[in-house]
VEXLO-253920 format. One line per field, with one value per residue (C-alpha): residue number from 1; residue in three letters; y, x, z. Coordinates in nm, 3 decimals, always signed. Layout:
num = NUM_...;
residuo = ALA_...;
c2 = Y_...;
c1 = X_...;
c3 = Z_...;
END
This chain:
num = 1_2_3_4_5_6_7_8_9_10_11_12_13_14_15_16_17_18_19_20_21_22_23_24_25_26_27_28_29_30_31_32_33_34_35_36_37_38_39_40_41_42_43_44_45_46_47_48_49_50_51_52_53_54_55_56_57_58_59_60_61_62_63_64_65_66_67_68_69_70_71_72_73_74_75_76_77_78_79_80_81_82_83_84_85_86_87_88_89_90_91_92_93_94_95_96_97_98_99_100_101_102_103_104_105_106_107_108_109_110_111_112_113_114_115_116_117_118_119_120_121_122_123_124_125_126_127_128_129_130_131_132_133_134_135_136_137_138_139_140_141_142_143_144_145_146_147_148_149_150_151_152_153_154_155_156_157_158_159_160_161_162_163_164_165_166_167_168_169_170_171_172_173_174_175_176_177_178_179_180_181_182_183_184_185_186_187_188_189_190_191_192_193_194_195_196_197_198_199_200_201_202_203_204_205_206_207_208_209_210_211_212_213_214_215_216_217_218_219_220_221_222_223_224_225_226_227_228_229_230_231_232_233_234_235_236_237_238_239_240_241_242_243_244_245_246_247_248_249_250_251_252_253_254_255_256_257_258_259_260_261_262_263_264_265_266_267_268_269_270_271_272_273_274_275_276_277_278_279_280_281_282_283_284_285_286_287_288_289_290_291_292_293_294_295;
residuo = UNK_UNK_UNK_UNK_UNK_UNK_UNK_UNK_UNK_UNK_UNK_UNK_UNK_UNK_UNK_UNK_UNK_UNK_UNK_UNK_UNK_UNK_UNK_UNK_UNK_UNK_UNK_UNK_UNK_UNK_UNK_UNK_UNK_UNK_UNK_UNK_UNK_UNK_UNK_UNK_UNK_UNK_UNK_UNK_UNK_UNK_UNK_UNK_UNK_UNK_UNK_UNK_UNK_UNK_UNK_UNK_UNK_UNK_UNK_UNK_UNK_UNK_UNK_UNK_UNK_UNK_UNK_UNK_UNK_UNK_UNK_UNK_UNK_UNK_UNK_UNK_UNK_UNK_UNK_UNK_UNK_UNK_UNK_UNK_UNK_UNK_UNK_UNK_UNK_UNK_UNK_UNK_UNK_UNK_UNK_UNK_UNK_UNK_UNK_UNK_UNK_UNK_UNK_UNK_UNK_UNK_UNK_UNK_UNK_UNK_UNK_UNK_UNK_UNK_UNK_UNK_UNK_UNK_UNK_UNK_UNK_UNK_UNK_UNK_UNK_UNK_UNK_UNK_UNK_UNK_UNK_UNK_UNK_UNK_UNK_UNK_UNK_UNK_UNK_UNK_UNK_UNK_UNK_UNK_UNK_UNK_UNK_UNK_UNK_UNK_UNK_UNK_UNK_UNK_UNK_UNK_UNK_UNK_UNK_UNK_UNK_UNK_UNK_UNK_UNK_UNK_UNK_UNK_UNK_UNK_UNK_UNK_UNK_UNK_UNK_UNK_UNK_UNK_UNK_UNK_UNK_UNK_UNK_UNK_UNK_UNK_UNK_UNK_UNK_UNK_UNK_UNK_UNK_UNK_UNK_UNK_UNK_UNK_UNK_UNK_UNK_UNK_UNK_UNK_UNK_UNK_UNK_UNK_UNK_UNK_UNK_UNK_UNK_UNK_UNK_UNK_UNK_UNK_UNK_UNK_UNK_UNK_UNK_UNK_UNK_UNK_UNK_UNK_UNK_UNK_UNK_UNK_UNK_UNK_UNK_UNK_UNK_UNK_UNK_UNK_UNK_UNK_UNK_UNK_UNK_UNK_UNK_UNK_UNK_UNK_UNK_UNK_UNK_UNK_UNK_UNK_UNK_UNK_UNK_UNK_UNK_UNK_UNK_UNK_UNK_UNK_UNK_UNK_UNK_UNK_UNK_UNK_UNK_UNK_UNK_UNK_UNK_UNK_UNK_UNK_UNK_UNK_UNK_UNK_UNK_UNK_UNK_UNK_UNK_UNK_UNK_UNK_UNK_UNK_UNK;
c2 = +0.000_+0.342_+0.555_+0.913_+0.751_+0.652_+0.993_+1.169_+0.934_+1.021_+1.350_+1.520_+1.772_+1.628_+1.360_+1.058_+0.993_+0.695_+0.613_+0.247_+0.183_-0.163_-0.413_-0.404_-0.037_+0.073_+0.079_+0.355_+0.542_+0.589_+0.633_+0.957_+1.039_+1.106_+0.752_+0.501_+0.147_+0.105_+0.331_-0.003_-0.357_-0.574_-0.515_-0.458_-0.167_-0.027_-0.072_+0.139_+0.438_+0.433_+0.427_+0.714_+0.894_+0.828_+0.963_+1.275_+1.304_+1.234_+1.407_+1.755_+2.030_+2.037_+1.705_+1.846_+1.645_+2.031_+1.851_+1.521_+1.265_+0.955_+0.775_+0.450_+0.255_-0.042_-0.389_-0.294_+0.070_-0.065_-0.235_+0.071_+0.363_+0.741_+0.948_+0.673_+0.535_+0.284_+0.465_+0.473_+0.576_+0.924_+0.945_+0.939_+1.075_+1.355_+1.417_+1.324_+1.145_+0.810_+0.537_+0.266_-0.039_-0.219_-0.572_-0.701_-0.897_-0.776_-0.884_-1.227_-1.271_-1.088_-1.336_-1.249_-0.891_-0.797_-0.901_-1.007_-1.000_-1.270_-1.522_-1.332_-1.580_-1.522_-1.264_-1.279_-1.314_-0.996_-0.795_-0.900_-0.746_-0.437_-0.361_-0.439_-0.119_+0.071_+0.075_+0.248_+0.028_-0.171_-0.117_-0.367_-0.324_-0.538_-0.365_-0.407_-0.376_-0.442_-0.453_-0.839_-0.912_-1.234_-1.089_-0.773_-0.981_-1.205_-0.870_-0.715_-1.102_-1.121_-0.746_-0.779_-1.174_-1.018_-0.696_-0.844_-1.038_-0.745_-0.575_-0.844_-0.813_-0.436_-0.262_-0.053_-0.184_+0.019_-0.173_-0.066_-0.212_+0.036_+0.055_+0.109_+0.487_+0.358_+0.086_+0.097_-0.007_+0.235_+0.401_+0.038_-0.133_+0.160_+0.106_-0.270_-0.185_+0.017_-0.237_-0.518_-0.278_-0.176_-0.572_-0.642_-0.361_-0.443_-0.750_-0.598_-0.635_-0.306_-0.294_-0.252_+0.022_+0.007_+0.304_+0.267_+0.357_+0.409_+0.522_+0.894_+0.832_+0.904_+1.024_+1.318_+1.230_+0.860_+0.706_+0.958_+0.623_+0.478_+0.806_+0.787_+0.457_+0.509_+0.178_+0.368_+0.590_+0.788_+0.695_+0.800_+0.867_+0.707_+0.924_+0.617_+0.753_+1.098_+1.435_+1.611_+1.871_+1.665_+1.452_+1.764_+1.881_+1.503_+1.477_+1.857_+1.755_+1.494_+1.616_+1.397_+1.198_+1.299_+1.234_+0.981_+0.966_+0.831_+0.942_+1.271_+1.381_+1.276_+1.454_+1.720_+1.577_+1.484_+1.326_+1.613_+1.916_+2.092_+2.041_+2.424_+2.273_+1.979_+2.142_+2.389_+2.156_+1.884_+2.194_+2.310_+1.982_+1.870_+2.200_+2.176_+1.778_+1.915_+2.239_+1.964_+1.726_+1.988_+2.111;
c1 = +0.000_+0.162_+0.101_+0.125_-0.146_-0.341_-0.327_-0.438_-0.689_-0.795_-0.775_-0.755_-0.988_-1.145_-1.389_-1.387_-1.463_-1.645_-1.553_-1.599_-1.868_-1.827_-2.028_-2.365_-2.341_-2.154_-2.404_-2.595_-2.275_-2.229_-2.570_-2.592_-2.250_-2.416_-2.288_-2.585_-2.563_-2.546_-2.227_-2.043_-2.086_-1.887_-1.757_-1.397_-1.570_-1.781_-1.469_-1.293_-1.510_-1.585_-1.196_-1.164_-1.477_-1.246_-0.956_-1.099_-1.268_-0.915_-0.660_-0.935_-0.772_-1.081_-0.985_-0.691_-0.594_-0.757_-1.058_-1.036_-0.875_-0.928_-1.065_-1.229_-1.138_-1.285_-1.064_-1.042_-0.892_-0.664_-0.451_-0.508_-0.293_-0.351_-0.105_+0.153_+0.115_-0.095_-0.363_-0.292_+0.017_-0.088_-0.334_-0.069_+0.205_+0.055_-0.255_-0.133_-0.483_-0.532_-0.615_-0.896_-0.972_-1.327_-1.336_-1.672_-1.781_-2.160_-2.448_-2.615_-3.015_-3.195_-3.302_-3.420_-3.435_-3.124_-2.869_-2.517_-2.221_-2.131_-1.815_-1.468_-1.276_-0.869_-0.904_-0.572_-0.448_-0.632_-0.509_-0.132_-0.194_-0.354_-0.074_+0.179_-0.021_+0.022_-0.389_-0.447_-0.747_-1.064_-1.406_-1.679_-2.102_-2.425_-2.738_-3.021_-3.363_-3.582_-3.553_-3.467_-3.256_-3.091_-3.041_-2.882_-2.674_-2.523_-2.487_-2.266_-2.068_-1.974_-1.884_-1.674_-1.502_-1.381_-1.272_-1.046_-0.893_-0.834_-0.681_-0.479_-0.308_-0.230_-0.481_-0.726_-1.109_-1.411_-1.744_-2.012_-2.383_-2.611_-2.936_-3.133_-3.326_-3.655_-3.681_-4.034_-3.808_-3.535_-3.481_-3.567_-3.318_-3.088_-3.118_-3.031_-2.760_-2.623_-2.680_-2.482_-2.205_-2.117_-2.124_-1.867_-1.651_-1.611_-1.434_-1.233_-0.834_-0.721_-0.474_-0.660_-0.829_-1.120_-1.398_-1.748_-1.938_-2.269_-2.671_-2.733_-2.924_-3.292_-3.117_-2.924_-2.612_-2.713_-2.377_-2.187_-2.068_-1.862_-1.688_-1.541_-1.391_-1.019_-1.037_-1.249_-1.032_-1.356_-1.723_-1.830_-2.151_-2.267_-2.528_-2.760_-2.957_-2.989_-2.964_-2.631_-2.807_-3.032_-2.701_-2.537_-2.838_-2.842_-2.472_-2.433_-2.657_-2.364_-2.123_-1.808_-1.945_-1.784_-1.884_-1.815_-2.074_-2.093_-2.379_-2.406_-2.072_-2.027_-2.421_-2.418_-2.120_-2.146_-1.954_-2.023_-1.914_-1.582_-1.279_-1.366_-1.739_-1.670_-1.371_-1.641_-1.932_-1.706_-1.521_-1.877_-1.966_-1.664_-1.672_-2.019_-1.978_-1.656_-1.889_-2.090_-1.819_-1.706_-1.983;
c3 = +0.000_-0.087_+0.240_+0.012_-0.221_+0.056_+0.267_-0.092_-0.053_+0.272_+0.323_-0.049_-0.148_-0.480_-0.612_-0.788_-1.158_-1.227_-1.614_-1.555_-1.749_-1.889_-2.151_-2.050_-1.964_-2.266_-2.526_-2.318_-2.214_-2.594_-2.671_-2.392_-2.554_-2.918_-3.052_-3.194_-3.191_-3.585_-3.576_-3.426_-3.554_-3.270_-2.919_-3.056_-3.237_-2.952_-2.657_-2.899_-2.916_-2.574_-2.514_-2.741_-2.524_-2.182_-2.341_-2.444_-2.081_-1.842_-2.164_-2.115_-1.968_-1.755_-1.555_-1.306_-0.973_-0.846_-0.778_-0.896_-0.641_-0.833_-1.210_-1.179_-1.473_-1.685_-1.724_-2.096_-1.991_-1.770_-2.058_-2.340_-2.387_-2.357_-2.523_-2.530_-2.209_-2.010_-1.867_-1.539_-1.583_-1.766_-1.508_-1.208_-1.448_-1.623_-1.412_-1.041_-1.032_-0.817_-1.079_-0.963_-1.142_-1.155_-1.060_-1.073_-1.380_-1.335_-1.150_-1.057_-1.134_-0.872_-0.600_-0.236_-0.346_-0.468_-0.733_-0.572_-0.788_-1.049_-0.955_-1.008_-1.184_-1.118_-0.900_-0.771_-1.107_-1.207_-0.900_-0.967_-1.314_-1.157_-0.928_-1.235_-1.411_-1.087_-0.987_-0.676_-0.544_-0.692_-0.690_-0.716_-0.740_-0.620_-0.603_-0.335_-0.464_-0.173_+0.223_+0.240_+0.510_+0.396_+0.034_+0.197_+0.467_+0.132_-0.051_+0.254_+0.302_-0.049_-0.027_+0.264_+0.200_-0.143_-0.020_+0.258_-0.015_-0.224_+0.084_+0.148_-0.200_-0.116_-0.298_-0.088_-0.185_-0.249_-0.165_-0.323_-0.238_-0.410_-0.291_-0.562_-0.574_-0.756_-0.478_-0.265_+0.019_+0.001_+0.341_+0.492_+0.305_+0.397_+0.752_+0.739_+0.527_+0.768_+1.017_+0.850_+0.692_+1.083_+1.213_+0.929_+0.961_+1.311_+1.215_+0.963_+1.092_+1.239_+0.974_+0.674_+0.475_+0.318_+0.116_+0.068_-0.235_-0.121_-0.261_-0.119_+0.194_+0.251_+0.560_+0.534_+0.732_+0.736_+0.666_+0.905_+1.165_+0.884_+0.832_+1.210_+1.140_+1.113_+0.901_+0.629_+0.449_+0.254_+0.166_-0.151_-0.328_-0.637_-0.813_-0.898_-1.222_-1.073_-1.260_-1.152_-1.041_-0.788_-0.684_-0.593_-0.378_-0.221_-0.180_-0.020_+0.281_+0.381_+0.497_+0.459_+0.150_-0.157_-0.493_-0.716_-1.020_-1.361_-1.557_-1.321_-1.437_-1.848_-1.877_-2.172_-2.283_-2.674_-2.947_-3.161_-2.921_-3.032_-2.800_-2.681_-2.584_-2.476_-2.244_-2.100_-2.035_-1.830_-1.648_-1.540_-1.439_-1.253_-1.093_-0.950_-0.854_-0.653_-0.474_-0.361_-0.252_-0.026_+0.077;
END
């Protein structure tokens, strides 16, 4: 674990960037981004573009380490190059950004009301090649659609048993069991969330650091107990299909909980903007998602 990565982590001013959009996401990402289906005819085709969407995104003069801590990444990003070198590298190089690297490979069948993650097949293979590119830490997604305890209790195991492994390797983990904003249930679910989030974390070795990547609370201040645990370095908030402009309002009333959105920060971006546009519409939105992050 590299302690000055780690205290940037902790106690930087900034947000994180969530470009990790991966296959079953990416069609939409491009879609949102100006780019129809028919303009791609395979996956080789359509990892490509959105490649070429990322780079344009981290390479803006818009995306400074001024109020960006960190990039979450896709597998497929992780081994492509940005101006001649492996993407994380020009993000810590050139950028003096934390890079992140996604781990999950998507989401089970929902069962018991929520959808756990799918079997992570070499793992340990996949975080030796992480740390070879110089990744920062991992992040990893289930999503809880109703207030079911057993489906949120295996939600918050498999969060936990993978994360320990991860932090074991020397990576620092980001857990991230989204409740899920359209859900009837959503402040229940919340609150035995909570619940089984604190039970595990109580377990966690004193050693190791961990973030959470959580829904915006019903709650304003909800998640405030995992941000006095010196074995959480920061919880984050995901912006879970909001507009940025109602994640920012959510995400102002916690104090402590920065940002780290998707959707909420590529919106008004477009294929067809010039570099000037494009420049000006991410600068306004990065610059707002940070206001809030500090907030």
């Amino acid at each position: 674990m590299n302690e000055v990565q780690l205290n940037r982590m902790r106690g930087g001013n900034g947000f994180i960037a969530a470009l990790d959009q991966s296959g079953g996401s990416t069609p939409k990402a491009l879609k949102l981004y100006g780019i129809e289906e028919s303009q791609y005819h395979n996956d080789d085709e359509m990892f490509e573009l959105v490649h070429e969407m990322r780079t344009r995104i981290i390479t803006s003069t818009a995306f400074t380490s001024e109020h960006i801590l960190a990039a979450i990444l896709f597998e497929n990003t992780m081994d492509r190059k940005m101006e001649g070198k492996f993407t994380a590298d020009y993000l810590l190089e050139e950028k003096g950004i934390l890079p992140i690297l996604k781990v999950d490979k998507g989401l089970a069948p929902e069962a018991e009301g929520v959808q756990v993650m799918k079997p992570i097949p070499d793992l340990n293979h996949l975080l030796d090649r992480a740390k070879e590119r110089h990744i920062f830490g991992t992040k990893m997604r289930s999503v809880i659609k109703l207030a079911n305890e057993e489906g949120i209790r295996e939600i918050v195991d498999q969060q936990f048993g993978i994360g320990i492994q991860i932090a074991r390797s020397g990576l620092v983990p980001i857990l991230e069991p989204e409740v899920d904003i359209h859900s009837p249930e959503k402040e229940k679910a919340e609150k035995i969330l909570k619940r089984e989030l604190l039970r595990h974390l109580d377990k966690v070795p004193a050693d190791m650091r961990l973030v959470f990547k959580l829904t915006l609370p019903t709650k304003n201040g909800y998640y405030s107990e995992l941000l006095e645990d010196p074995k959480v370095v920061r919880v984050v908030a995901l912006s879970g299909g909001y507009s940025r402009s109602e994640a920012n309002a959510l995400l102002a009333k916690n104090p402590g909980v920065i940002a780290s959105f998707s959707r909420a920060l590529t919106q008004g971006l477009s294929f067809h903007q010039t570099q000037e546009e494009f420049d000006k519409m991410l600068s306004e939105s990065i610059r707002e998602i940070f206001e809030a992050s500090m907030a």
